[in-house]
C-alpha positions as CSV (number, residue, x, y, z in Angstrom):
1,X,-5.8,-22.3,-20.2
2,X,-8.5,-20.7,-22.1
3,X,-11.3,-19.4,-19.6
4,X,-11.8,-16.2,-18.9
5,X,-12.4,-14.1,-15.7
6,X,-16.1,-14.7,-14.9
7,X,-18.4,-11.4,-13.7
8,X,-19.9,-11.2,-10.4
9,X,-23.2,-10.4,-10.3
10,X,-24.2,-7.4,-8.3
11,X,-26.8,-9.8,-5.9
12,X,-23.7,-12.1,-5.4
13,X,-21.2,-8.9,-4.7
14,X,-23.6,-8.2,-1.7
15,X,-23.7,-11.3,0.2
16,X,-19.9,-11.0,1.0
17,X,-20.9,-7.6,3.1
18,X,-22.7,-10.0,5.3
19,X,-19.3,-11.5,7.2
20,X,-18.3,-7.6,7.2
21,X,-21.1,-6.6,9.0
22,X,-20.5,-9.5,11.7
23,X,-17.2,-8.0,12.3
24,X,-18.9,-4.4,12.7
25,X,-21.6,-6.0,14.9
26,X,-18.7,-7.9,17.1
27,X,-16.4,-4.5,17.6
28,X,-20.2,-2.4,18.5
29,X,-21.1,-5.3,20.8
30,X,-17.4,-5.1,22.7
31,X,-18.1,-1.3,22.5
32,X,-15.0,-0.9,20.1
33,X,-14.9,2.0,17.5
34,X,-17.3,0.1,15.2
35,X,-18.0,3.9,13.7
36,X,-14.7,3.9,12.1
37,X,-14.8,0.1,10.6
38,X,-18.6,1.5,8.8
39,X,-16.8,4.5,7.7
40,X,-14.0,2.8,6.3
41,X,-15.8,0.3,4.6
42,X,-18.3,2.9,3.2
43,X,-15.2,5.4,2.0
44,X,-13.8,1.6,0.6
45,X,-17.0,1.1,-1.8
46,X,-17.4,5.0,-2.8
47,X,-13.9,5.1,-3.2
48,X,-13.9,1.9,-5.2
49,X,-17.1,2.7,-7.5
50,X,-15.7,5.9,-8.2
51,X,-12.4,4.6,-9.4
52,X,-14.2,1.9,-11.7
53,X,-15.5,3.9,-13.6
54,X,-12.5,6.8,-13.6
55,X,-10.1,4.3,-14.9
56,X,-12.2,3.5,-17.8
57,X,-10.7,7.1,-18.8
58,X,-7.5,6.6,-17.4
59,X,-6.8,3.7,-19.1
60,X,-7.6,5.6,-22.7
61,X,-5.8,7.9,-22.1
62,X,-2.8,8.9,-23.9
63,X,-1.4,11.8,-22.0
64,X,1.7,11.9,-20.0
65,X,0.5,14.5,-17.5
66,X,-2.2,12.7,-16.5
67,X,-1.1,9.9,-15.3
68,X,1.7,12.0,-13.6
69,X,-0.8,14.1,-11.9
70,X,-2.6,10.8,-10.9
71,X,0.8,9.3,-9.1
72,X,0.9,12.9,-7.5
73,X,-2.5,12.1,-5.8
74,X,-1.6,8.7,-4.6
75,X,1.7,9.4,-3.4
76,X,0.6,12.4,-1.5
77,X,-2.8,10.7,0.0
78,X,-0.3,7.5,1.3
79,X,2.3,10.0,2.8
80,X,-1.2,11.7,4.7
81,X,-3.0,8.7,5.4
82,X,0.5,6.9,7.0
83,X,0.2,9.5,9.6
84,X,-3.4,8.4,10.8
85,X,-1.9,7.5,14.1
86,X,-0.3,10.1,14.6
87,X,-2.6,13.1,15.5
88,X,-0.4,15.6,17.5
89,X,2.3,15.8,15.0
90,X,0.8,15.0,11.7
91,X,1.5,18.1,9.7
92,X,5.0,18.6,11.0
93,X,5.8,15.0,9.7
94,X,3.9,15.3,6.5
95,X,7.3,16.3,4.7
96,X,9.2,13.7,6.0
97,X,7.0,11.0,5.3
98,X,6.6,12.2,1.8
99,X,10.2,12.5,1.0
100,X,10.4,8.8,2.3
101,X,7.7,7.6,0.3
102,X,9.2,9.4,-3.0
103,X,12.4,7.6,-2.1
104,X,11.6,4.4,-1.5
105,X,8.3,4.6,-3.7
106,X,9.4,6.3,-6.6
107,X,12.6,4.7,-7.2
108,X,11.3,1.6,-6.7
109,X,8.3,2.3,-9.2
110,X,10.6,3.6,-11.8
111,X,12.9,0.4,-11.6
112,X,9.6,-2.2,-11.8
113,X,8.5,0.1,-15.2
114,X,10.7,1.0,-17.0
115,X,13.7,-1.2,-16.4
116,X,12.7,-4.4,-15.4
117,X,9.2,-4.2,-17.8
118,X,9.9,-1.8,-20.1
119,X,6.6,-1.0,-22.1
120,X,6.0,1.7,-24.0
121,X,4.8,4.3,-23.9
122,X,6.7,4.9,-20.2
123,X,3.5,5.8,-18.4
124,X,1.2,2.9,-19.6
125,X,-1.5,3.2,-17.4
126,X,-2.7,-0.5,-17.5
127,X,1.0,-1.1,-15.8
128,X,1.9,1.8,-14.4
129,X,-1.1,2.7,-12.1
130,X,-2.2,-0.8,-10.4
131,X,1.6,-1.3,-9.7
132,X,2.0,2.3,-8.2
133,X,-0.9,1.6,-5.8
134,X,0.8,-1.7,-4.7
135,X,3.9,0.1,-4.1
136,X,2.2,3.3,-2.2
137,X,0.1,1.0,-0.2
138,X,2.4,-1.2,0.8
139,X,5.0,2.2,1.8
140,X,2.2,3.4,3.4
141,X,1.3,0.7,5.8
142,X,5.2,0.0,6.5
143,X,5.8,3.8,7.2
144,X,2.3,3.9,9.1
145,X,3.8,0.9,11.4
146,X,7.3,2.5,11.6
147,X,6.0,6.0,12.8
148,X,3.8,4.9,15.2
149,X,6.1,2.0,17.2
150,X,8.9,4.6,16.9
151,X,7.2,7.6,18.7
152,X,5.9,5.1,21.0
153,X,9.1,3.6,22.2
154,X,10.5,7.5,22.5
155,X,8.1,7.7,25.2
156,X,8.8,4.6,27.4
157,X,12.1,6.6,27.2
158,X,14.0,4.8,24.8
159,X,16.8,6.5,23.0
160,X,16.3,7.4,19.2
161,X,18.5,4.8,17.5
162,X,17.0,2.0,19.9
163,X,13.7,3.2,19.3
164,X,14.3,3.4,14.9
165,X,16.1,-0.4,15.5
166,X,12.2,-1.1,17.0
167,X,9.8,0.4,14.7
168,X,11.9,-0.7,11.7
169,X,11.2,-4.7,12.8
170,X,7.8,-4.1,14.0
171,X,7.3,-2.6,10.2
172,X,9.0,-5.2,8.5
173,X,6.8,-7.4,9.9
174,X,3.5,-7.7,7.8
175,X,5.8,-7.9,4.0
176,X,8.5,-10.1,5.7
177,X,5.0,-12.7,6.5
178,X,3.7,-12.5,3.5
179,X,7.2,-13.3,1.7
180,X,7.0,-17.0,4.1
181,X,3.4,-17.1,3.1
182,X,3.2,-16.8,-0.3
183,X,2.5,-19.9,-2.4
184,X,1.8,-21.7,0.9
185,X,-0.6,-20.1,2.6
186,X,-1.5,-17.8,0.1
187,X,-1.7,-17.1,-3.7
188,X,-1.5,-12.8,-3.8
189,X,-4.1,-11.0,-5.6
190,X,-1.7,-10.4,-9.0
191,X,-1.0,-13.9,-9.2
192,X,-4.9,-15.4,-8.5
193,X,-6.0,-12.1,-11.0
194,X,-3.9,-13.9,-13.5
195,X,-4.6,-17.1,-13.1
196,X,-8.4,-16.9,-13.3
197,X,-7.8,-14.6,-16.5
198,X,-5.8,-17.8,-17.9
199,X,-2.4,-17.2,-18.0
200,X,-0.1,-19.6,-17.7
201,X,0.5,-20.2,-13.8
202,X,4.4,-20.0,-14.7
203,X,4.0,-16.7,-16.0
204,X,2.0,-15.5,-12.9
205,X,4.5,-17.0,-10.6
206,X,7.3,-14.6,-12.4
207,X,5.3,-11.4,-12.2
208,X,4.3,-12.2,-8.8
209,X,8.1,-12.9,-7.8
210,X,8.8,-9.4,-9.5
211,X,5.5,-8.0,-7.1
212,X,6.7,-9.5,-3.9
213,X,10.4,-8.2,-3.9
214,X,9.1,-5.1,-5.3
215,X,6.8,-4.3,-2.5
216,X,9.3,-5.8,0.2
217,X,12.0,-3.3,-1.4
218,X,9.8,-0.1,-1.1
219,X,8.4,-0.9,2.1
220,X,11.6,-1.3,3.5
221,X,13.8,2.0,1.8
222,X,10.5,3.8,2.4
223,X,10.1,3.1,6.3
224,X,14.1,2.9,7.0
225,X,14.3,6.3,5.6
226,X,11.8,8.0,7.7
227,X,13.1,6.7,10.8
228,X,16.5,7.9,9.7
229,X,14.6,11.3,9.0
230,X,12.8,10.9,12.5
231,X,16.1,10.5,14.2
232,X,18.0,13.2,12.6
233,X,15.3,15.5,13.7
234,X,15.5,15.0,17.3
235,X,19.1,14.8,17.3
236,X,19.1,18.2,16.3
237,X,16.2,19.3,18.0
238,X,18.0,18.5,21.5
């Protein structure tokens, strides 16, 4: 396999905003928060332009405390943004769901780097950053899932452990389906990347293996731990 990647041209890039803005016209005409889906698509293609072009320098560059203060930003913004749901608490928790996410991300990340890729230098950016934000992404939505079903169930009333036993399936839930969906239903976004760059399917299938346990692992460690965290607090808050 020899072809490479082919660009998309900016007047092509537009025309998939037009099912986007269907979904924004369906949640204004069922007078949903359609505010929040054109905010979150805008902040997605500022955010996204910005990047582009910011990891042009990123990926030049050759210092170790730059890509270290760049994982410092992502893990930090994930353990903020988990807590979306959560308004009435969400400073009080921030600490928690930090120290999960540098559990269950971290260790994870480390593991996928420098053991099981081992490239050097250690903070290869190429590597080291996309993987990162898979792994802090994925934490993120698990922990997101976790917090919110947990709280939820601790106000029908539930006890603590019954209500952790609840939010840890109900976060489970997204990475377990994509683990049954994946080569049936799907081919993920590292492994079509790949493939259209022309790289031998085999080889995608191995680094995509390597992806999907990775991201199963972290959003597991990273969500079981903050419920263990929530838990611990209230024990010894009563």
């Amino acid at each position: 396999m020899t072809h490479s990647i082919s660009i998309i041209p900016i007047s092509s890039l537009i025309l998939i905003l037009i099912p986007v803005a269907v979904v924004l016209w369906i949640q204004y005409k069922w007078s949903l928060n359609y505010k929040e889906g054109i905010y979150a698509v805008s902040r997605m293609l500022g955010q996204l332009l910005i990047v582009g072009y910011f990891l042009g320098y990123i990926f030049n560059s050759d210092k170790a405390w730059v890509i270290v203060l760049i994982l410092i930003v992502m893990i930090v913004a994930s353990s903020w943004i988990a807590l979306r749901t959560i308004t009435e608490k969400r400073k009080q928790l921030f600490v928690t769901v930090l120290t999960s996410m540098l559990i269950g991300g971290i260790t994870t990340l480390v593991l996928v780097t420098q053991v099981v890729l081992d490239f050097e230098p250690w903070y290869k950016p190429q590597y080291i950053i996309p993987l990162a934000g898979m792994i802090f992404a994925n934490s993120l939505n698990s922990i997101s899932l976790a917090a919110e079903r947990y709280f939820d169930e601790l106000g029908r009333g539930l006890e603590s452990l019954e209500a952790r036993n609840i939010a840890f399936k109900t976060a489970m839930i997204p990475v377990t389906n994509s683990l049954f969906a994946v080569g049936l239903v799907s081919l993920p976004g590292m492994m079509t990347g790949q493939i259209l760059s022309g790289v031998d399917p085999l080889i995608a299938v191995r680094y995509q293996i390597m992806v999907m346990a990775m991201i199963f692992a972290a959003g597991g460690i990273s969500s079981a731990v903050c419920l263990e965290l929530f838990v611990r607090k209230k024990l010894q808050n009563e």
